[in-house]
C-alpha positions, 0 to 999 in steps of 0.5 A, spaced: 834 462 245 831 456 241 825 457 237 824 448 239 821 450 245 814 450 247 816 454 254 817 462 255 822 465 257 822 471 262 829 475 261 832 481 263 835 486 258 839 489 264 842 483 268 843 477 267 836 474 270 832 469 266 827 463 267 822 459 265 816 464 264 813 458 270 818 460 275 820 467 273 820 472 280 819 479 280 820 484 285 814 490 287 818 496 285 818 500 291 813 506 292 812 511 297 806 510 301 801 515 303 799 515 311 793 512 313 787 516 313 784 512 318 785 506 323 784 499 322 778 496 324 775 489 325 768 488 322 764 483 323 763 479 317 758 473 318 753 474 312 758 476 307 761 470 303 766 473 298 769 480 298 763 483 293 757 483 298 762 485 304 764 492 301 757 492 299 755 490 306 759 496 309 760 501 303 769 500 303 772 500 296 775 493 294 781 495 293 782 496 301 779 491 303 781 485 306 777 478 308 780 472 312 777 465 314 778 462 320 776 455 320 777 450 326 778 444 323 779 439 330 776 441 337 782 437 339 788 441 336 788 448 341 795 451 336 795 459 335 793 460 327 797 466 324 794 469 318 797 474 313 
């Protein structure tokens, strides 16, 4: 590699993959997952700005917890919204 460069390079000694640090993509190494201990729920969520007072609010533990904002931008668009 060039030691002219300001940009970082990502590489794999075990293949052939290289790219700009920037741009660079790595997959999740598979794990086993345990069974969930219990089932989703939907709580709702209207005094809670940010995950912190959520789990504050409800004592979950922030690793699993999930917050999403749905925010209707238009009363004239009646489209399904799909969020992950």
């Amino acid at each position: 590699l060039a030691d002219s460069g300001e940009d970082l390079i990502a590489f794999s000694t075990e293949s052939d993959y290289a790219a700009n640090i920037e741009k660079a993509e790595a997959l999740a190494p598979a794990v086993e997952r345990a069974e969930p201990t219990q089932e989703m729920t939907l709580v709702d969520t209207p005094n809670a700005k940010t995950i912190a007072e959520l789990v504050e609010q409800h004592g979950l533990p922030i690793e699993k917890t999930v917050k999403t904002l749905f925010v209707k931008a238009s009363d004239e668009i009646d489209a399904p919204i799909i969020a992950l």
